[in-house]
C-alpha positions in Angstrom: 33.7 -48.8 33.9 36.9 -49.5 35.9 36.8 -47.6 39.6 38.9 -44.4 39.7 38.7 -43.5 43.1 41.3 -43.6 45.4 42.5 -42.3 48.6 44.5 -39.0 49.1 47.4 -40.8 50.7 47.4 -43.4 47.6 49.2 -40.7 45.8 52.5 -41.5 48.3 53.8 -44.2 45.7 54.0 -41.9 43.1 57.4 -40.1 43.2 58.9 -43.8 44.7 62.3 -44.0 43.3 62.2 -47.0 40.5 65.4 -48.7 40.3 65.3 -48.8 36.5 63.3 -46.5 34.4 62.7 -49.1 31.5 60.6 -52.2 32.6 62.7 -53.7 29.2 66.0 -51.7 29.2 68.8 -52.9 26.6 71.5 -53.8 28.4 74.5 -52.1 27.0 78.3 -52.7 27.0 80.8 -50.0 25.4 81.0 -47.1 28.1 80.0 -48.8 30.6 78.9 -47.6 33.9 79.6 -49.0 37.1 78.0 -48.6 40.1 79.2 -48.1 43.6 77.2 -47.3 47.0 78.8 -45.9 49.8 76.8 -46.0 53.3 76.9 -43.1 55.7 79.5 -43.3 58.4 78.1 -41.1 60.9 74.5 -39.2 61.0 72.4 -37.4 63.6 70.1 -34.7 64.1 70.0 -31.9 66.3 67.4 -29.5 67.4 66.8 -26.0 68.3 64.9 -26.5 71.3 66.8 -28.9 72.7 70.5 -27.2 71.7 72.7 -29.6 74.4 70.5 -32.6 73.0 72.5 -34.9 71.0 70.3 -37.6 68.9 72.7 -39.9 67.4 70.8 -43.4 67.5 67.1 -41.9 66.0 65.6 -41.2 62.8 66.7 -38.3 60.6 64.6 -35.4 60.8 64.4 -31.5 59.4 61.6 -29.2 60.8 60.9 -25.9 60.3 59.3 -25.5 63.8 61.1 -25.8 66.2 63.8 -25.8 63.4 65.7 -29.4 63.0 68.2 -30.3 61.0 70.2 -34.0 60.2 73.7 -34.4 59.4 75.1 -37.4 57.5 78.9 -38.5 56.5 80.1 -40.0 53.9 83.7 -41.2 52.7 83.3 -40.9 49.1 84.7 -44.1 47.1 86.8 -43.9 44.3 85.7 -46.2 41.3 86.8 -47.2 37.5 86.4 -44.1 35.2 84.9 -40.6 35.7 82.3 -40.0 38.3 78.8 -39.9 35.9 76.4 -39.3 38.6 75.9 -39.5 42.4 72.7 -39.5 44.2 71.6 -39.2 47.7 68.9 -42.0 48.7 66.8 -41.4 51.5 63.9 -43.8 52.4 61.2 -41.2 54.0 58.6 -42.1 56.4 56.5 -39.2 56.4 54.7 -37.4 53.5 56.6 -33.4 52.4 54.8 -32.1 49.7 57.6 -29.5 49.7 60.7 -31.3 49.1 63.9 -30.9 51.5 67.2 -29.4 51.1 70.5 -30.9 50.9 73.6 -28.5 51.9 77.5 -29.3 52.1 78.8 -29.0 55.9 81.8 -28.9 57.4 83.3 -32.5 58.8 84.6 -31.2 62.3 81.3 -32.8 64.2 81.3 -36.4 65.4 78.2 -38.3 66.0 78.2 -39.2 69.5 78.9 -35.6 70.1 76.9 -33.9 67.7 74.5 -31.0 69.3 72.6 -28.0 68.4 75.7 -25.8 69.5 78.3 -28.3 68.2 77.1 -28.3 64.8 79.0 -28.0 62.0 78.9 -24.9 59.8 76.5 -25.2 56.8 77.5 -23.8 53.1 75.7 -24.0 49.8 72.7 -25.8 48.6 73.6 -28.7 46.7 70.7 -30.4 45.9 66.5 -30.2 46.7 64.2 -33.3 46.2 61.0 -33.3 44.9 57.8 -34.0 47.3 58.6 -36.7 49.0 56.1 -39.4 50.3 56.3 -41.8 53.3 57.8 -45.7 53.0 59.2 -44.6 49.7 63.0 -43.9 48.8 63.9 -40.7 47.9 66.3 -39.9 45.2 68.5 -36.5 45.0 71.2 -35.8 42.2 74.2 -33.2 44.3 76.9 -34.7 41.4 78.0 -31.4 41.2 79.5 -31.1 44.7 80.4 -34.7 45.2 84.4 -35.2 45.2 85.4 -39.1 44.9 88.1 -40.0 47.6 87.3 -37.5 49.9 85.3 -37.5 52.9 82.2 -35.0 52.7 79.2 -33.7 55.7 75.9 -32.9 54.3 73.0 -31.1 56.1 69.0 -31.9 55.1 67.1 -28.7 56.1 64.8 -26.4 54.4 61.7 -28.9 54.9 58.1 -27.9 56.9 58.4 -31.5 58.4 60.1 -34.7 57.8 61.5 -38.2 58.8 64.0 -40.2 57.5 65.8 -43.4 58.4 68.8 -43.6 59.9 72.0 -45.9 59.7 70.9 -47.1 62.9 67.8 -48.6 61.3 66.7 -50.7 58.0 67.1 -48.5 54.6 69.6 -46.7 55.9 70.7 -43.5 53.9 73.6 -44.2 51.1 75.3 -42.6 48.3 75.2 -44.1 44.8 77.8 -43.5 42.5 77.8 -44.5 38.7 81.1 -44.3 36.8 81.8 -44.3 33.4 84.9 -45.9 31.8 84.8 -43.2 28.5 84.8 -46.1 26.8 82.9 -44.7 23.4 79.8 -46.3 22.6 80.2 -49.1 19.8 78.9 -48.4 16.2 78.7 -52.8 15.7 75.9 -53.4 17.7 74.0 -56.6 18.1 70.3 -57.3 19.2 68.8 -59.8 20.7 65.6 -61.2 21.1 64.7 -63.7 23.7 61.5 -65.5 22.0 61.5 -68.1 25.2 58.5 -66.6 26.6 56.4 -63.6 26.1 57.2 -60.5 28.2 54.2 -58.9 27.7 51.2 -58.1 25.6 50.8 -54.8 23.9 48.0 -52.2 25.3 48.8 -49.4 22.8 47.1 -48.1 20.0 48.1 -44.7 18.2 46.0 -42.4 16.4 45.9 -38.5 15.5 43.8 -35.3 16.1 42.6 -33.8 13.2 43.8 -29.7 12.9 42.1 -27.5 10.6 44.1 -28.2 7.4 44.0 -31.7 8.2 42.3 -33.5 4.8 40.4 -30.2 4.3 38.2 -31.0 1.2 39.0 -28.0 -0.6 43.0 -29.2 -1.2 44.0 -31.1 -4.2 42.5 -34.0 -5.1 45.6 -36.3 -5.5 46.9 -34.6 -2.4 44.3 -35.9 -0.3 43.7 -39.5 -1.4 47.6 -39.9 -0.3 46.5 -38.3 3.0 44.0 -40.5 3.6 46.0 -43.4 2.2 48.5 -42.2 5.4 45.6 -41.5 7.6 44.1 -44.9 7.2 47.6 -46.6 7.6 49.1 -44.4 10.8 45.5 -44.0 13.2 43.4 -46.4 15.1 41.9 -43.3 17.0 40.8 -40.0 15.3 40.0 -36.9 17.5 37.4 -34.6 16.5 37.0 -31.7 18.6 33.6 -30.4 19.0 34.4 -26.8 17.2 37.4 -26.2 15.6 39.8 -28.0 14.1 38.0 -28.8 11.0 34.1 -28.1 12.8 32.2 -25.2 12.4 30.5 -23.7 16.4 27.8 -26.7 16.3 25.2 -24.3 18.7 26.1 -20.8 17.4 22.8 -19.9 19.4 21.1 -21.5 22.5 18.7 -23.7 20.7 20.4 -23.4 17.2 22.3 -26.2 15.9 24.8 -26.8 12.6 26.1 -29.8 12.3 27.3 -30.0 9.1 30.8 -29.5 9.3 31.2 -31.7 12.3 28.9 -34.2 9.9 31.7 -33.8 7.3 34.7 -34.3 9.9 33.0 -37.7 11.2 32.7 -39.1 7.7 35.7 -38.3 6.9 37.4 -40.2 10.1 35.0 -42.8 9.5 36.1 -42.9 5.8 39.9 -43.4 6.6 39.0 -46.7 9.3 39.6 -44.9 12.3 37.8 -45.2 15.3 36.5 -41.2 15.9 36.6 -39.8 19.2 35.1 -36.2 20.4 36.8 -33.5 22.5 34.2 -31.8 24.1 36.6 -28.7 23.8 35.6 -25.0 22.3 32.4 -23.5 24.0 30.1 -21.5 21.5 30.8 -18.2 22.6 27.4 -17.2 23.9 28.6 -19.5 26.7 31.7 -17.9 27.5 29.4 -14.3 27.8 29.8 -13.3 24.2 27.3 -12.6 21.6 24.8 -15.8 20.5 25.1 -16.0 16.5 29.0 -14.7 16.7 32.2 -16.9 16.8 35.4 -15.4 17.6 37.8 -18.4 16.8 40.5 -16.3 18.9 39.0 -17.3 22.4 38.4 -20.6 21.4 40.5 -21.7 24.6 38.4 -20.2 26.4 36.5 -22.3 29.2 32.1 -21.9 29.4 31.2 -20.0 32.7 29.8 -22.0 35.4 26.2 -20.3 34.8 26.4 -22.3 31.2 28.0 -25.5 32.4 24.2 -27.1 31.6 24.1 -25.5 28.5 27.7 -27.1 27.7 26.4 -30.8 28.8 23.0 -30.2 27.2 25.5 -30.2 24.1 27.4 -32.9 24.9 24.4 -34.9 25.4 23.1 -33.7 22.0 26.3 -35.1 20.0 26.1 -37.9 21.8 22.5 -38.5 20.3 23.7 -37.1 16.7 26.8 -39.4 16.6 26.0 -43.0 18.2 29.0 -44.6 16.2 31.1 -42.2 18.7 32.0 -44.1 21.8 34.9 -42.1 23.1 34.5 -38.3 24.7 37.5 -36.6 25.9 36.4 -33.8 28.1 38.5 -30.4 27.4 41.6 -29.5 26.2 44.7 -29.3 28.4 42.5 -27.4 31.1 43.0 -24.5 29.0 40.9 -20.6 30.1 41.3 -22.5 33.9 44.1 -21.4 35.4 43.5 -19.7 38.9 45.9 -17.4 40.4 44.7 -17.8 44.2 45.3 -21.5 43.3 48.8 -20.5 41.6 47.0 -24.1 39.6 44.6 -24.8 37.0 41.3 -24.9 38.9 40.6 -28.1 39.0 37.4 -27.5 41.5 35.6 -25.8 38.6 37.3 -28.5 35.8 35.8 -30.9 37.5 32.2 -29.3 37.9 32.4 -29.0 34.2 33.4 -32.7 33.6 30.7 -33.9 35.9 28.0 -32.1 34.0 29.2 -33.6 30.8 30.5 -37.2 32.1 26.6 -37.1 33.4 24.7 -35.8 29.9 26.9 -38.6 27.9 26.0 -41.7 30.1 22.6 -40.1 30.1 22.6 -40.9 26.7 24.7 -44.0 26.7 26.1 -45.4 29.5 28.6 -47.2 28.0 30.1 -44.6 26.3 33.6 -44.0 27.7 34.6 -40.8 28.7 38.1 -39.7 29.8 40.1 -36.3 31.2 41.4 -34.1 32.9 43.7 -33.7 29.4 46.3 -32.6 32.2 49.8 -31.1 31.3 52.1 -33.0 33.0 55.0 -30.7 33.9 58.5 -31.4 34.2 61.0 -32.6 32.1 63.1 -34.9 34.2 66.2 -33.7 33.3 67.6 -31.5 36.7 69.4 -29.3 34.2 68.9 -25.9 35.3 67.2 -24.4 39.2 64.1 -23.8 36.9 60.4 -25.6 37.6 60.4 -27.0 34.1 63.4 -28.4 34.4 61.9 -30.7 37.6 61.2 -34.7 37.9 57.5 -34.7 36.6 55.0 -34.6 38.1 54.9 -31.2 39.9 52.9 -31.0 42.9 50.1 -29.1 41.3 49.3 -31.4 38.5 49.2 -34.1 41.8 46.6 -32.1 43.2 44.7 -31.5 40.6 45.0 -35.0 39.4 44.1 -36.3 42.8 41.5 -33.7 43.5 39.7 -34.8 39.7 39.9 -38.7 40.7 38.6 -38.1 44.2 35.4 -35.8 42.6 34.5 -37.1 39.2 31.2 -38.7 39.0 33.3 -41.3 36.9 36.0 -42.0 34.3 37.0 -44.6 31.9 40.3 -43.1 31.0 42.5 -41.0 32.1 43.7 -38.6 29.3 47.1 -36.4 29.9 49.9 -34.4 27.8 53.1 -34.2 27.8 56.0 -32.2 26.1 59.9 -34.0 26.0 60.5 -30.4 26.9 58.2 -27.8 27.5 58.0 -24.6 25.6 59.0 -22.6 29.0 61.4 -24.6 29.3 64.9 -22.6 28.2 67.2 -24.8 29.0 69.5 -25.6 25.2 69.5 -29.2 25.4 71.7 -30.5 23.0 70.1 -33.3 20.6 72.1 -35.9 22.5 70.5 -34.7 25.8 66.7 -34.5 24.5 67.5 -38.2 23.2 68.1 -39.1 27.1 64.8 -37.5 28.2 62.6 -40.1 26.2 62.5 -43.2 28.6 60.7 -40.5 31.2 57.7 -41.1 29.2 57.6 -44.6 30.3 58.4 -43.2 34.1 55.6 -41.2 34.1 53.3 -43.8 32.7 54.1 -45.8 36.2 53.8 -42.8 38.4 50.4 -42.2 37.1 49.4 -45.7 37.4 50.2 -45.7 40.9 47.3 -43.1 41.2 44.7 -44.5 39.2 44.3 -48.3 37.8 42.3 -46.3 34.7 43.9 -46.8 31.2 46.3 -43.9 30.5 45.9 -41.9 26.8 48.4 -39.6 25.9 46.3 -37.3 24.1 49.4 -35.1 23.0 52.9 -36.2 23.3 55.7 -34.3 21.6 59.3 -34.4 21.1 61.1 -31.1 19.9 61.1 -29.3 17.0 64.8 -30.0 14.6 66.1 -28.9 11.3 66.0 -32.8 11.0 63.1 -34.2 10.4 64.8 -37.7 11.3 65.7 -37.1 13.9 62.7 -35.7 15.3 60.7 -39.2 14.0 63.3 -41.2 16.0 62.8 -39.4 19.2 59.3 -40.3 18.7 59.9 -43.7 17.9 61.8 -43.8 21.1 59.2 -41.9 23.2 56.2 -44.4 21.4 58.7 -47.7 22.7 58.7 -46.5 26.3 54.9 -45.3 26.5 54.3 -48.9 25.4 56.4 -51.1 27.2 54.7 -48.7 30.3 51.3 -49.8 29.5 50.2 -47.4 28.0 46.6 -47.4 26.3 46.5 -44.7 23.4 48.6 -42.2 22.0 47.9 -39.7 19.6 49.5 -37.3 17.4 48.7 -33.8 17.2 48.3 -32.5 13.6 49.0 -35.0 11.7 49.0 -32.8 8.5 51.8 -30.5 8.0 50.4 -26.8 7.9 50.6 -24.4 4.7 53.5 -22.3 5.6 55.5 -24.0 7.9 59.3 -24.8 7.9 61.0 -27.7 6.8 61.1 -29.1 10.0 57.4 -28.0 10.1 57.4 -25.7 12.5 55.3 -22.5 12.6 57.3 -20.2 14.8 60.5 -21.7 16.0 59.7 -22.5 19.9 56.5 -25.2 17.9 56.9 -28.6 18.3 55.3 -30.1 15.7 55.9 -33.2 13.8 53.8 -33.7 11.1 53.0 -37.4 9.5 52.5 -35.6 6.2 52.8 -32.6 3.8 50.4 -30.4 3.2 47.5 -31.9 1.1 46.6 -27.8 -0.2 48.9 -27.4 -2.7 49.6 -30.0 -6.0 52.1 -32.8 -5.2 51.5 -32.3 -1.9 50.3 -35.5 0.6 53.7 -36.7 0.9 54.9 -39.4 3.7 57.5 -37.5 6.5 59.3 -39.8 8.6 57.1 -39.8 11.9 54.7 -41.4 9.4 56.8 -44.4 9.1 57.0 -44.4 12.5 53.2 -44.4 13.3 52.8 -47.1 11.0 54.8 -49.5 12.3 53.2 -49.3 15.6 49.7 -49.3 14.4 50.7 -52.4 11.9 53.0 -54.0 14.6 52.8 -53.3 18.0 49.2 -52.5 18.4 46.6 -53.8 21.1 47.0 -57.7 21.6 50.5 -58.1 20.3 53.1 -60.1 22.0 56.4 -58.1 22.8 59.4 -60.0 23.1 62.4 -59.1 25.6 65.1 -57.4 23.9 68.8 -56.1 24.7 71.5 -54.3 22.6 75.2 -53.7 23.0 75.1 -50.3 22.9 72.9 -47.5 24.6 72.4 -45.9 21.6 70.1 -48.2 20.1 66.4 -49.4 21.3 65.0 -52.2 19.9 60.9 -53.3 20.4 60.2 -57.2 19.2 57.3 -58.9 18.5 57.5 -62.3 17.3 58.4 -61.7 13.6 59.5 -58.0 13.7 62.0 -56.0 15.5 61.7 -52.3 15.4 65.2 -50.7 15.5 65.9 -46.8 17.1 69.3 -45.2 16.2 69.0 -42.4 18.8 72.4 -41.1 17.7 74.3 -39.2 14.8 76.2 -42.5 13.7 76.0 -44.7 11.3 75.4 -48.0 13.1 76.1 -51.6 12.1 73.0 -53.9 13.4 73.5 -57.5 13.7 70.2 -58.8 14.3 68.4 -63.0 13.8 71.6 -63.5 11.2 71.6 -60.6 9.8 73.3 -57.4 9.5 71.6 -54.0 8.8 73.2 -50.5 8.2 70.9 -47.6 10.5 72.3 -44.3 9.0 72.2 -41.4 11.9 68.7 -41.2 13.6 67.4 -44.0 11.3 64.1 -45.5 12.1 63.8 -49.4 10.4 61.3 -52.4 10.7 63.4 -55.4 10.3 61.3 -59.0 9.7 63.3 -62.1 10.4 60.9 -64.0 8.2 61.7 -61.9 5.0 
């Protein structure tokens, strides 16, 4: 077992601004960007206490007691194209779990002058970071209020208690602006592969969790030996919760046990080549203070009470015993029945009390069975597009503490198991298609935020893109969002429901904020057991791209296209509604709109 523990203050590297969010990012021609820094001409701070004070040669600072602010300059450059972004850097050396504010100011203050009571006047907010962590750079977006050619005073305020460097001093602050030509992106792409050396060797396996329709026995026939045809081909991993999905309550009583459904659900993984894995998630509800010998599948989310915490382990430890082909445990389900409103957070004090109880019963049994959590939502979409929290840079400062509060108190871990949404279901913002398409590489950015936490192997235990009318389309934004988890190093990632439920959409959603995409039709009705297009896409990766393979540096002509290469095959992502023309190891492909295609050089 790997060592999970770390110090509080090893969580500082975290949010560190990464110059490039793809460790293997195409590089792209057509509308290009170029980039342009501008360094602050004049910066102080002043303070309240001190209002005659003037501080022009020391660090940047904004307090809330005695209150402190810093003022910076900038004359904005002027570049090729239209202004596409511009971003305040900042390298902090202090820790501010809540962020600081940046605010436009008047220009009529001068630095060797500058004072509490010469201040400039402050306007409206243009910008708020996320918590920022000392000896790191921090990043903040204020495009919006950023004029090119002009020269422009901003104010950071609104923090408890913060440092920053000054242009006095190394790292000083600057202004990075990206311009974009308008150029539009080419539709004769090329693609290529530098088989010089290997860039690095695949971690990733991909596998599903079974729902409730998933394979069920009493389908049809046909319909199910094409499922498990798919099954077999798409899954190295196959999670089995320990009731539900599939699995009768397994200890409908204290002291009563019925395994056969989750009997039934093993076999059946076992049957298809996958590698099963339990979720000790869903408590019988005797254990959650309901009646012993009832099951109200209703309050299935809903977490055991401390007093039964032993009685939970006790059946952990029992499965464990039952099912020694079983070598993986996955404690919980997205901390579901947790949350704690004096916490305004998922309690992760009495999470991890559970998980310690179970991690304990399991290596009781077994110690080198591997067992993995806190199944954490990681919150935060990346994309800055509205004022609202799930709109934020993941990870919010509550899934950091409870993250760093589980690794600092588990008995142990082997893995750390999390979920994530491209966009949550809170989330209201109507991003176009072309917008959630620009939202996948932050699955490969949080992959290396978490890894700065933890050195444990990282499973995405749920991963979804959003729910479309086009079922393509939705199968490349998981190709896309599969590429970057991998090239991250990522260890595992699974796909919820596999099996497209009776009654849902086209686009196999239930209700229309579901995110769903299905590998499969429905094996309950005749004809059914059909391939969808995520299928293809989990297949690939499981036959490609899997644990051990090499992968092959790769860059493309045009943004709109990601490529992943091992040494034969080249996996090709049109994230875009064009036809694209591919020229790729001599050849030249056609990739309809949102196309997903495996292309062999060797065939």
């Amino acid at each position: 077992m790997q060592n999970h523990r770390r110090h509080a203050a090893s969580i500082a590297l975290v949010l560190a601004v990464v110059a490039s969010v793809l460790a293997f990012a195409p590089t792209t021609s057509g509308a290009a960007t170029q980039t342009v820094t501008a360094y602050a001409t004049a910066d102080g701070r002043v303070s309240s206490r001190y209002p005659n004070a003037n501080y022009s040669s020391s660090a940047l600072h904004a307090a809330a007691s005695p209150v402190e602010v810093s003022y910076l300059r900038f004359d904005v450059p002027t570049g090729s194209g239209t202004l596409a972004s511009a971003k305040l850097r900042l390298y902090a050396t202090s820790n501010e779990p809540g962020g600081v504010d940046v605010r436009a100011a008047g220009n009529s203050w001068s630095e060797s002058t500058l004072t509490w009571r010469r201040r400039s006047s402050t306007n409206g907010l243009v910008g708020r970071s996320t918590p920022i962590f000392r000896n790191t750079w921090v990043e903040i977006d204020i495009t919006d209020d950023v004029v090119v050619g002009t020269t422009q005073s901003f104010v950071l305020n609104g923090a408890d208690d913060v440092w920053f460097r000054s242009s006095e001093q190394t790292n000083p602050p600057r202004l990075v602006l990206e311009f974009d030509d308008g150029a539009p992106e080419p539709t004769d792409v090329t693609v290529s592969v530098d088989r010089s050396s290997r860039q690095m060797t695949s971690s990733m396996a991909v596998g599903t969790t079974l729902n409730r329709f998933t394979l069920r026995p009493d389908g049809d026939p046909a319909a199910i030996a094409r499922g498990e045809d798919m099954q077999r081909k798409s899954a190295v991993f196959q999670i089995q919760p320990v009731m539900g999905n599939g699995a009768r309550n397994p200890n409908p009583s204290p002291g009563v046990y019925d395994w056969e459904s989750l009997d039934d659900q093993i076999a059946q993984i076992e049957r298809t080549g996958g590698i099963p894995v339990i979720n000790m998630w869903g408590a019988p509800d005797w254990m959650k203070g309901g009646q012993p010998g009832e099951t109200e599948w209703g309050l299935q989310e809903v977490a055991p009470l401390p007093e039964y915490y032993d009685d939970f382990a006790e059946l952990a430890r029992r499965v464990a015993i039952r099912y020694p082909q079983v070598r993986h445990y996955i404690v919980w389900n997205e901390t579901k029945g947790l949350w704690n409103r004096d916490l305004a957070n998922y309690d992760y004090v009495e999470y991890t009390r559970m998980y310690n109880k179970i991690y304990d019963a399991l290596k009781m049994v077994d110690s080198s069975i591997a067992v993995g959590g806190p199944y954490l939502v990681i919150e935060g979409t990346g994309s800055l597009a509205d004022n609202k929290i799930f709109t934020r840079e993941p990870l919010l400062e509550r899934n950091l503490t409870f993250l760093q509060y589980w690794l600092d108190h588990a008995r142990g871990a082997d893995f750390l198991a999390v979920d994530r949404k491209i966009a949550q279901r809170k989330d209201e913002y109507p991003y176009s298609r072309d917008e959630l398409m620009a939202l996948t590489p932050w699955f490969a950015e949080v992959n290396r935020r978490l890894q700065q936490v933890t050195s444990l192997p990282i499973w995405w235990t749920e991963t979804y893109f959003r729910c479309d009318t086009n079922p393509q389309f939705m199968a490349a934004g998981l190709a896309s969002m599969l590429r970057h988890q991998l090239i991250a190093g990522s260890a595992v990632s699974l796909r919820w429901s596999p099996e497209r439920q009776p009654g849902a959409d086209e686009a196999g959603c239930v209700y229309p904020a579901d995110d769903m995409q299905n590998l499969w039709t429905s094996t309950q009705v005749p004809g059914g057991g059909q391939p969808l297009p995520a299928f293809e896409v989990y297949e690939a990766f499981k036959r490609n791209f899997g644990p051990g393979r090499s992968i092959y540096e790769t860059t493309t002509t045009s943004t709109n296209l990601e490529a992943l290469a091992n040494w034969s095959v080249t996996l090709l992502v049109n994230k875009s509604p064009q036809t694209l023309t591919v020229r790729i190891d001599g050849d030249v492909l056609t990739l309809p709109p949102y196309d997903v295609m495996v292309h062999d050089r060797n065939a």
